[in-house]
C-alpha positions, 0 to 999 in steps of 0.5 A: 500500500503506498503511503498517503502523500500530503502537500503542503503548498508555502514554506512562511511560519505557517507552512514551515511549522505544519511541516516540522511538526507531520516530519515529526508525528508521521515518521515516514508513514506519510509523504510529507511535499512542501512546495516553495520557490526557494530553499529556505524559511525567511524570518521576516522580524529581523529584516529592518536589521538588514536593511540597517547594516545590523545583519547580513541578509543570508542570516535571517534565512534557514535553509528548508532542505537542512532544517526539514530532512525527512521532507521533500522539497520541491521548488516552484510557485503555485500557479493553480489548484484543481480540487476535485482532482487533488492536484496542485499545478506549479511552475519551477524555477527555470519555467517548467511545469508540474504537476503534484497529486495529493491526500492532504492539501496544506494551504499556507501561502502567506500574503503579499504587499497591499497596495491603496488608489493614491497617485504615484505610490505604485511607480514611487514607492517600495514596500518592505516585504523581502530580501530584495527590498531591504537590499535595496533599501540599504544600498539606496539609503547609503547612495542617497547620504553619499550624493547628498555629500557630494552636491553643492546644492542645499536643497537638493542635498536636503531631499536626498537626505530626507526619508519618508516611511509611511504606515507606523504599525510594527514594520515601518515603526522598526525601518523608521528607527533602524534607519535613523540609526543607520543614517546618523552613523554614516554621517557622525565622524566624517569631516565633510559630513558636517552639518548634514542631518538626515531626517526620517519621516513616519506617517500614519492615519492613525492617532499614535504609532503602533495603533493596534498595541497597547497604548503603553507600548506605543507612547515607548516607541514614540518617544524613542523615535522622536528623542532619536529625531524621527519626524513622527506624524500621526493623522497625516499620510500621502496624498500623492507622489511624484518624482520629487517627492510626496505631497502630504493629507494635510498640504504641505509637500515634502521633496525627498528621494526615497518612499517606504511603503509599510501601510499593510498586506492581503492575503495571496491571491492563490486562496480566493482563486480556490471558489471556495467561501471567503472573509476580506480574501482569507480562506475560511475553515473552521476552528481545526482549520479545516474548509468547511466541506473539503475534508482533505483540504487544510489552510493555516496562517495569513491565508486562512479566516481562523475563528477566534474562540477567545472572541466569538465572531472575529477571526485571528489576526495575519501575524506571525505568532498565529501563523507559527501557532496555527501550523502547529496545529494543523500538522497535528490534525493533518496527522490526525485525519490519517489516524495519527493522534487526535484533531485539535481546535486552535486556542491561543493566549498572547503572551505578548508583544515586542518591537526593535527600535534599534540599539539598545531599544525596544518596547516589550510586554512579555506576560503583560509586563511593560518594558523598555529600555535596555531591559527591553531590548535584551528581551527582544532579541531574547525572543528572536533567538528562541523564536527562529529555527536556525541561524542563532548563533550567526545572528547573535555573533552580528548583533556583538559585532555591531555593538563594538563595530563600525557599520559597513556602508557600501553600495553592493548594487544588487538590487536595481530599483526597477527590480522591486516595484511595488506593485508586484504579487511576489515581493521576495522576488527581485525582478531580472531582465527578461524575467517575469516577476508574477507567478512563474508561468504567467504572461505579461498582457501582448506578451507569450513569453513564459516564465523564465528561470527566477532563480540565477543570478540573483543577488547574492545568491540567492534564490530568486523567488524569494530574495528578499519582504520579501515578503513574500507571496504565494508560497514565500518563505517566512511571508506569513506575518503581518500585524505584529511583524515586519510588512503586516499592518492592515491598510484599514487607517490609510487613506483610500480604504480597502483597495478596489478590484482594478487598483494595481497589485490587486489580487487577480491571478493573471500577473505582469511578467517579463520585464526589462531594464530601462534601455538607457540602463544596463542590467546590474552587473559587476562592471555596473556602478550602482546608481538610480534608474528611471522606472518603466514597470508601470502596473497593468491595471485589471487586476482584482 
């Protein structure tokens, strides 16, 4: 009798857990697929540390293949899912396809970059999803603080140096803080430096930083980012960008280089192109976190509605701790349906919340036990290193580093601005020439060129599809968290609302490929200085 094969389609905090958990309980009974489009986890919590210079980006990523031995990988997207035939459909890396029968189906495909109708966010600003945007990121900050050195013009020096991070829940509350940091460091010490004072901007609808944590908590990290020199401006966020810089609600227009968009994230497109019942595009189970009349079909983390039994009638916020939670739980009851122990309903206590600040900094309520400071920080970070699974001691020996170290600003020019647009439905992908940057397999509208390999030459290294936010999307590594994590805060404050079904980035299956450098810009190379670049990687419209 062969054994029962169960696919499990992501490899976030909740894919990743569901399969660590059924290697354990099935001990080679089952055959446990995990499909993903690269080879490792992505702990999204510590990207804004990459994107200041604090980690290197390889530490924040644990390799699928080393961490899960008794699972099969198999690298690829998602692109469709037949569920009357028990088949996944997925394309590879180098734009083959195949095809992946299943008993058990484990949806866990994360969530990707949510974008608002506000003119000039899709072609201006980046989000902070994945690997490939926090390299950016790093490089484009550094750039900006080295050209702004070299002109003669205040003014033009002034924009440069100035940084605009909109949405102040936990990710763009971290990038607000780590770059400040960053920044100051570049410019403290250096002789011809002097007098230059980058300013970094956090703008929110909302009426304080960290809306959805408790207000002890958010009056922590607002006066450390205001003693750091953060520009905090509550009720306040973008009405439109243009190349010179954002025009802001209330009037005033800012002239600035740079725009961080950390407003919130959806669900991946993958859950609502199931037909299935659904809540604001989250896959609704029930408390097993199993589909209501689909027995064999599973879903956990940011693409499942998980009822939330400590509060009847709501669902569980897409954070990372549920995630992590809920895949848990869903391998036990995977396991269960075969017969492997019994089937659990998903409870969860918060045992609380913290947020980086950078240094020394933090603001933390472990067991509802308000802290900040240095007492905080040592508790941050004491959580991250229980929470990831891999990497510990690489990651604590970067965090001794830089506390006796110099930062290392450099311009590696990995990452090209046209390769992390905003508007892309896999955010931990950097886009390459003649790439697609959607699922693999789609097709770019008046275009039949397939998808292409996504995963060589990459920046260092790295694979493509989930380089980083990342963040990631279908099947992203580590793309599971949002309220309480890097990337995850609800757009609901921003202005403009829930976005409509033909904004950019919307969540239509079809999705834009194959793009191209400028053609008076050459492709990034070894013989290529790192510099800015015109974007043409207009989105489509269409999408739903």
């Amino acid at each position: 009798m062969s054994r029962p094969r169960i696919v499990i389609v992501g490899a976030g905090f909740a894919g990743y857990r569901t399969a660590q958990t059924l290697s354990r309980l099935a001990r080679g009974r089952a055959e446990i697929v995990l499909l993903n489009p690269t080879d490792y986890f992505l702990y999204l919590p510590l990207l804004p540390q990459v994107a200041a210079g604090v980690l290197e980006p390889r530490r924040v990523t644990v390799s699928l293949s080393g961490t899960l031995p008794h699972v099969r990988l198999v690298l690829g997207e998602a692109d469709r899912i037949d569920l009357d035939g028990r088949q996944v459909h997925y394309t590879g890396p180098e734009g083959e396809g195949g095809t992946l029968s299943y008993d058990r189906l484990v949806l866990a495909a994360g969530s990707v970059n949510k974008l608002l109708p506000i003119p000039g966010v899709a072609e201006h600003a980046h989000g902070f999803r994945g690997l490939p945007e926090a390299l950016y990121l790093r490089d484009h900050v550094t750039r900006q603080v080295e050209l702004a050195a070299a002109t003669d013009d205040p003014g033009r020096c002034a924009a440069r140096c100035t940084f605009v991070v909109v949405g102040a829940g936990y990710t763009g509350t971290e990038v607000a803080a780590h770059g400040q940091l960053f920044t100051d460091s570049q410019v403290s010490g250096h002789p011809l430096r002097n007098g230059m004072r980058p300013r970094w901007m956090l703008l929110d609808i909302a009426d304080r930083v960290l809306p959805e944590l408790d207000e002890r908590l958010s009056a922590t990290a607002d006066k450390v980012l205001r003693e750091r020199g953060v520009d905090v401006r509550m009720g306040t966020s973008v009405k439109e960008a243009t190349p010179e810089g954002v025009l802001l609600t209330d009037g005033e227009f800012v002239e600035t280089n740079t725009l961080v968009w950390c407003v919130g994230v959806r669900p991946d497109p993958l859950a609502e192109s199931l037909g299935l019942p659904m809540e604001r595009g989250r896959l609704l189970v029930d408390p097993h976190l199993r589909v209501p009349g689909r027995p064999e079909v599973f879903a956990c983390g940011d693409a499942a509605a998980v009822p939330d039994l400590e509060k009847p009638g709501q669902y569980t916020p897409m954070t990372a701790q549920h995630a992590w939670r809920q895949g848990k739980v869903c391998g036990h009851n995977v396991a269960a349906s075969f017969g492997e122990g019994e089937r659990r309903a998903y409870r969860h206590k918060d045992m609380g919340f913290v947020v980086d600040l950078g240094g020394v900094k933090a603001a933390a309520n472990p067991l509802g036990v308000n802290l900040s400071g240095v007492a905080a920080g040592a508790v941050t970070r004491g959580y991250h290193l229980a929470a990831m699974p891999g990497n510990r001691v690489r990651v604590a020996a970067d965090w001794l580093l830089d506390a006796v170290l110099p930062r290392q600003a450099v311009q590696l020019g990995l990452v090209r601005s046209w390769s992390v647009p905003l508007d892309t439905a896999s955010p931990e992908l950097a886009r390459v020439p003649g790439r697609p940057d959607g699922g693999p397999g789609s097709k770019q509208p008046g275009s039949e060129q397939p998808r292409s390999e996504a995963g060589k030459n990459q920046p260092a290294g790295e694979p493509a599809k989930n380089q980083p936010g990342g963040e990631p999307a279908k099947n992203r590594p580590g793309g599971e968290p949002a309220k309480n994590q890097p990337g995850g805060e609800p757009a609901k404050n921003q202005p403009g609302g829930e976005p409509a079904k033909k904004q950019r980035g919307g969540e239509s299956g079809e999705r834009r490929d194959s793009v191209s450098p400028p053609p008076d810009q050459p492709p990034p190379g070894p013989d290529v200085a790192p510099g800015p670049v015109k974007r043409i990687d207009h989105p489509a419209e269409g999408d739903s």
